[in-house]
C-alpha positions, -999 to 999 in steps of 0.1 A, spaced: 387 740 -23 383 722 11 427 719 10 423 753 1 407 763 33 432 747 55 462 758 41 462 787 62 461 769 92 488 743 80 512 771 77 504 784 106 509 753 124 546 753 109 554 784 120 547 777 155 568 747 150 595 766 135 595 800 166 597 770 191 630 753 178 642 792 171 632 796 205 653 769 218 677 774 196 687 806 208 699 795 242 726 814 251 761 808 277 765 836 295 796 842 316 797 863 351 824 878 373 824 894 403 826 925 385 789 923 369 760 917 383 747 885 391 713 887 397 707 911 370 716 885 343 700 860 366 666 881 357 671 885 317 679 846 313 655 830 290 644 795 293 674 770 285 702 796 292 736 782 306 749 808 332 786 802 342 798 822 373 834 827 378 853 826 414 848 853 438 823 867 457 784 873 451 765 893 480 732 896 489 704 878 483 695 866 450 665 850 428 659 827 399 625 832 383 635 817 347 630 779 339 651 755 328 685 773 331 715 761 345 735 781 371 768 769 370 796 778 394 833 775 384 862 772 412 832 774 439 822 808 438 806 820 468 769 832 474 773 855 504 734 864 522 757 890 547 734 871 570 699 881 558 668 860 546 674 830 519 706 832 501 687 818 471 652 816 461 644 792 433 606 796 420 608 786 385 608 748 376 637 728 360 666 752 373 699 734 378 724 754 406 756 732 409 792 744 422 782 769 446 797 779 479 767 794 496 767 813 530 756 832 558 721 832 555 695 849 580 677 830 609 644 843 609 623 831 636 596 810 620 621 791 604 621 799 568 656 811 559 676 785 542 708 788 522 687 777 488 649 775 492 631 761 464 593 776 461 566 752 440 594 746 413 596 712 406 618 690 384 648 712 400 683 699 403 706 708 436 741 695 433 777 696 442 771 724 463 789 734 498 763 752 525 773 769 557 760 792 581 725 792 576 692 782 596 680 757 570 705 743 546 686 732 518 643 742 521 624 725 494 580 735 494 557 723 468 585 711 444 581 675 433 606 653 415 636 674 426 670 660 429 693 671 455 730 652 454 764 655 468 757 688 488 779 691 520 755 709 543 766 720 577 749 743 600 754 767 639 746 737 659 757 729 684 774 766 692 745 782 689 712 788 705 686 767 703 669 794 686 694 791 658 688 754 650 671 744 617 671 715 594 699 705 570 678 693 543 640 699 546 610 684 523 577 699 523 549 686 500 579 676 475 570 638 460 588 619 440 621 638 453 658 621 451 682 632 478 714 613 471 753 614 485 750 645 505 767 651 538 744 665 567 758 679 597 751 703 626 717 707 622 683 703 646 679 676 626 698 666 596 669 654 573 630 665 581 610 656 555 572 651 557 542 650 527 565 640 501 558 604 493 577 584 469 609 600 480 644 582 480 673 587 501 704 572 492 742 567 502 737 597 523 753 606 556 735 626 587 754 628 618 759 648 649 730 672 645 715 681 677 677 664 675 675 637 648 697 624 620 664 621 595 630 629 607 600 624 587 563 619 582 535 609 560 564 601 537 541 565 516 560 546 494 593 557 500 626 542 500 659 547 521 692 529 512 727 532 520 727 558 546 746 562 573 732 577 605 756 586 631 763 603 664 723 617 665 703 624 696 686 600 677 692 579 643 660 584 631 622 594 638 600 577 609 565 584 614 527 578 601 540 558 568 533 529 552 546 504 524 585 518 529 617 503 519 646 508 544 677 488 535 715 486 541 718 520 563 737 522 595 723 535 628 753 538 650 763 556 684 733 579 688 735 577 724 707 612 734 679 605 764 661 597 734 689 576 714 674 555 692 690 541 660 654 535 649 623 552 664 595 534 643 563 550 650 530 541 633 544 527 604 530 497 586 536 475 553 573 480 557 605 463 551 638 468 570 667 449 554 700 442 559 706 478 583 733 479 609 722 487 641 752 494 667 757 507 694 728 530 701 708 537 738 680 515 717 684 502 687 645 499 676 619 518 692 589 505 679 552 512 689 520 514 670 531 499 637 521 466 621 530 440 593 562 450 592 593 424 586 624 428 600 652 408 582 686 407 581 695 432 603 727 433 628 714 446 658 742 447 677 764 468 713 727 485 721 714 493 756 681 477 746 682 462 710 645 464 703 616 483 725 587 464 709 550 480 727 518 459 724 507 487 705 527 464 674 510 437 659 517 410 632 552 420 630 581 392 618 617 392 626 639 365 611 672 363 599 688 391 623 717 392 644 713 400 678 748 405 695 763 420 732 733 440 737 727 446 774 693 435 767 682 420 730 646 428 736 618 449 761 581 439 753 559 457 777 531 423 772 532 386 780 514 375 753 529 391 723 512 388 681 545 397 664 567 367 654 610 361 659 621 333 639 656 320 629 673 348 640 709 346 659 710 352 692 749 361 711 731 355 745 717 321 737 728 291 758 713 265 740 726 237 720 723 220 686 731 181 688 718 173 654 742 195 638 716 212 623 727 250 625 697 257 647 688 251 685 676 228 697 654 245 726 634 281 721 649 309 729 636 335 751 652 370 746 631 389 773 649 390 805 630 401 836 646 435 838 642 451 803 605 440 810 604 458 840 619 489 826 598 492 797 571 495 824 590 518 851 619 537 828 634 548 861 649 519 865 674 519 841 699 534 861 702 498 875 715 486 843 748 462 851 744 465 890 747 436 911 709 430 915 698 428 877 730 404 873 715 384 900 681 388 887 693 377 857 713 343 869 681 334 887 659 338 853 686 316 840 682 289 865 645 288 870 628 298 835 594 304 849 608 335 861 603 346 825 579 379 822 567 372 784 559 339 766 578 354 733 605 331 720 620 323 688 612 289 682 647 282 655 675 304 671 701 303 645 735 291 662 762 311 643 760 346 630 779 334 599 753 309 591 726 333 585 752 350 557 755 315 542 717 312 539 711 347 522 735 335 496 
C-alpha cells in the first residue's frame, strides 16, 4: 500500500522530467531580415532559441530579456542606436550576441550609454563583434563569468570633446570575467575595470585612447597575459589589488605628462613576468605596494625605468633587463627595503675577471639626478643638458657622490645570459 501511495508522486516526478526536455527540445532557429522586426522576435524568444539576423540595417535601440539564446549576425549586420541611449541592453543571463556591427550610440552625461550594456546577466558571451561611435563600447554591471573576445571597439576620441570620452571596455562588479583578443582604441581609457576579481585579460590590444590603456581597481586574484599596451597617456593604472599575475604584455611608447608603461599603486602579493617595457616617459611607477617580484622583464628606451617611492617595501627584482634608459632607476630614500639582484644592467661599467657571467663589483643604478627629480619634478627639463652629464661623470669618478645605498649586488654582464638561465 505504502508503493501505492507514492505512485502518484513518481509519476509526477516524470512528467516534470519529461515538459523539461520538451521544453528544451523545442528550441527553435529563427531567421530575421531587415524587413521584420528585430526586436519583436527578440521579445517572443524562449530560452535556448537560435536567432540568425541577416545583413542590413537594424535601428533603434533594442533589448534582450530571454536567457540562454544566441543572437547571431550573418555578413555583419548593423545595429544602428541613430545616436540615442544603449544600442543593446542585455539583462537576461547566458545570451550569446556574436557578428554584429553596432553603432552610433548616445552619450548621455553620466556615462551610461554603451554600444552593448550587459545588466546583472552573467554567464554572457560578447564576441566577434565590431563597435563604433559610442560613449562606452562594451558596459558590463553585476554580470559575472562573462566572456568578451575578439571585439574591435573604437570610440570619438580624440575628435571629440572631452565630454564625449568613455571607456572601451568597462567592468563593474563582474568576477570571474574573460576578456580575450579584442582591439581597444579611442577611448578615455581603453579598459576600466574595477570590483571584478578573478578577471583575465589576454592577448588583447589597447592603444591610443586618450587617458589610460587599462585602468582598474580592487580587481584580487586576477591575471593579465599577452597584452599589448601602446601609444596611451599612460600604459596602465593598476590599483588597490593584491595576489595578481601580469605576464608577457608590452607597455610601449606611452609618452602623456603622466606616461607610464606601468603605474603600480598599492598593489601587493604580485608577480610581473617576462613584460616589455619600452620606451615609455616611466617605465614603472611604483608607490605604496609590497612583496611584489619583478622578474624577467625588459625594461628598456624609458625616461626613467623604474620610479620606486619608500612608500614600497619588501619588493625583489631579479632577472630583468635594464637597457638605454636615461635613467634605470629614481628612489626618493637612501636606505631602501626592496631588493635588485642578478639583473642586467646596459649602463654598468664593471667587470667580470672570473668569467663568471656576473660582475665583479655592485652596481649602483641610482644616479644623482633621477634622485633629485623624484624629489623636485621640475627638474626634469634638465634631462641630457650639459650639467646632469657633468653631474653624472663626477658620480662616476667619485662614488660617494651616490644619493642611495641601493645596489644590485650580482649585475648580470650580458642580456643574453639571463635568457640562457630561464631555459
Amino acid at each position: 500500500m505504502a508503493a501505492m501511495a507514492q505512485l502518484p508522486t513518481l509519476v509526477l516526478s516524470v512528467l516534470l522530467v519529461l515538459l523539461g526536455l520538451g521544453s528544451s527540445a523545442m528550441a527553435r532557429e529563427v531567421r530575421v531580415t531587415p524587413a521584420g522586426n528585430l526586436q519583436q522576435v527578440l521579445a517572443m524568444a524562449k530560452p535556448g532559441d537560435v536567432i540568425r539576423v541577416a545583413p542590413g540595417t537594424y535601428r533603434g535601440n533594442l533589448a534582450i530579456t530571454v536567457p540562454r539564446i544566441q543572437v547571431i549576425g550573418e555578413g555583419l549586420p548593423i545595429l544602428d542606436g541613430e545616436g540615442k541611449g544603449t544600442v543593446i541592453t542585455i539583462v537576461a543571463e547566458g545570451v550569446t550576441l556574436r557578428g554584429f556591427r553596432i553603432t552610433q550610440g548616445g552619450s548621455s552625461p553620466y556615462g551610461s550609454d554603451a554600444g552593448v550594456k550587459v545588466s546583472d546577466a552573467g554567464g554572457c558571451v560578447l564576441e566577434d563583434n565590431v563597435i563604433d561611435r559610442v560613449f562606452n563600447g562594451i558596459y558590463l554591471k553585476g554580470s559575472e563569468e562573462s566572456r568578451i573576445r575578439r571585439n574591435q571597439v573604437t570610440g570619438a576620441a580624440p575628435s571629440a570633446s572631452f565630454d564625449a570620452w568613455g571607456d572601451g571596455i568597462r567592468l563593474w562588479s563582474s568576477p570571474g570575467s574573460r576578456l580575450e583578443g579584442n582591439r581597444v582604441s579611442q577611448f578615455r581609457d581603453g579598459f576600466y575595470l574595477d570590483f571584478s576579481p578573478k578577471a583575465t585579460l589576454a592577448d588583447n590590444q589597447s592603444f591610443e585612447n586618450r587617458r589610460y590603456g587599462l585602468h582598474f581597481m580592487f580587481m584580487n586574484e586576477s591575471r593579465f597575459t599577452g597584452n599589448r599596451f601602446e601609444r596611451n597617456q599612460a600604459g596602465t593604472v593598476l590599483m588597490y589589488s593584491k595576489q595578481l599575475l601580469i605576464e608577457d604584455n608590452v607597455f610601449a611608447d606611452n609618452r602623456g605628462h603622466v606616461g607610464s608603461g606601468i603605474l603600480f599603486k598599492e598593489n601587493n602579493d604580485s608577480r610581473l613576468e617576462g613584460n616589455r617595457i619600452l620606451n615609455n616617459t616611466v617605465g614603472m611607477f611604483i608607490d605604496g605596494s609590497n612583496r611584489n617580484r619583478f622578474e624577467g622583464n625588459i625594461v628598456a628606451a624609458n625616461g626613467w625605468g623604474v620610479h620606486l617611492f619608500s612608500s614600497s617595501i619588501d619588493n625583489v627584482f631579479t632577472r630583468n633587463a635594464f637597457s638605454v634608459n636615461d635613467f634605470d632607476v629614481a628612489v626618493d630614500m637612501r636606505i631602501s627595503r626592496n631588493l635588485f639582484d642578478g639583473n642586467h644592467w646596459s649602463a654598468y661599467e664593471g667587470y667580470d675577471l672570473d668569467g663568471n657571467g656576473q660582475g665583479d663589483v655592485p652596481h649602483s643604478p641610482v644616479s644623482m639626478f633621477s634622485y633629485l627629480t623624484m624629489r623636485y619634478p621640475d627638474l626634469s627639463a634638465f634631462v641630457g643638458s650639459p650639467a646632469v652629464k657633468a653631474l653624472a661623470f663626477a658620480q662616476r669618478l667619485f662614488p660617494v657622490l651616490s644619493p642611495s645605498a641601493l645596489q644590485d649586488a650580482h649585475p648580470v654582464m650580458s642580456h643574453a645570459r639571463l635568457a640562457d638561465d630561464s631555459r
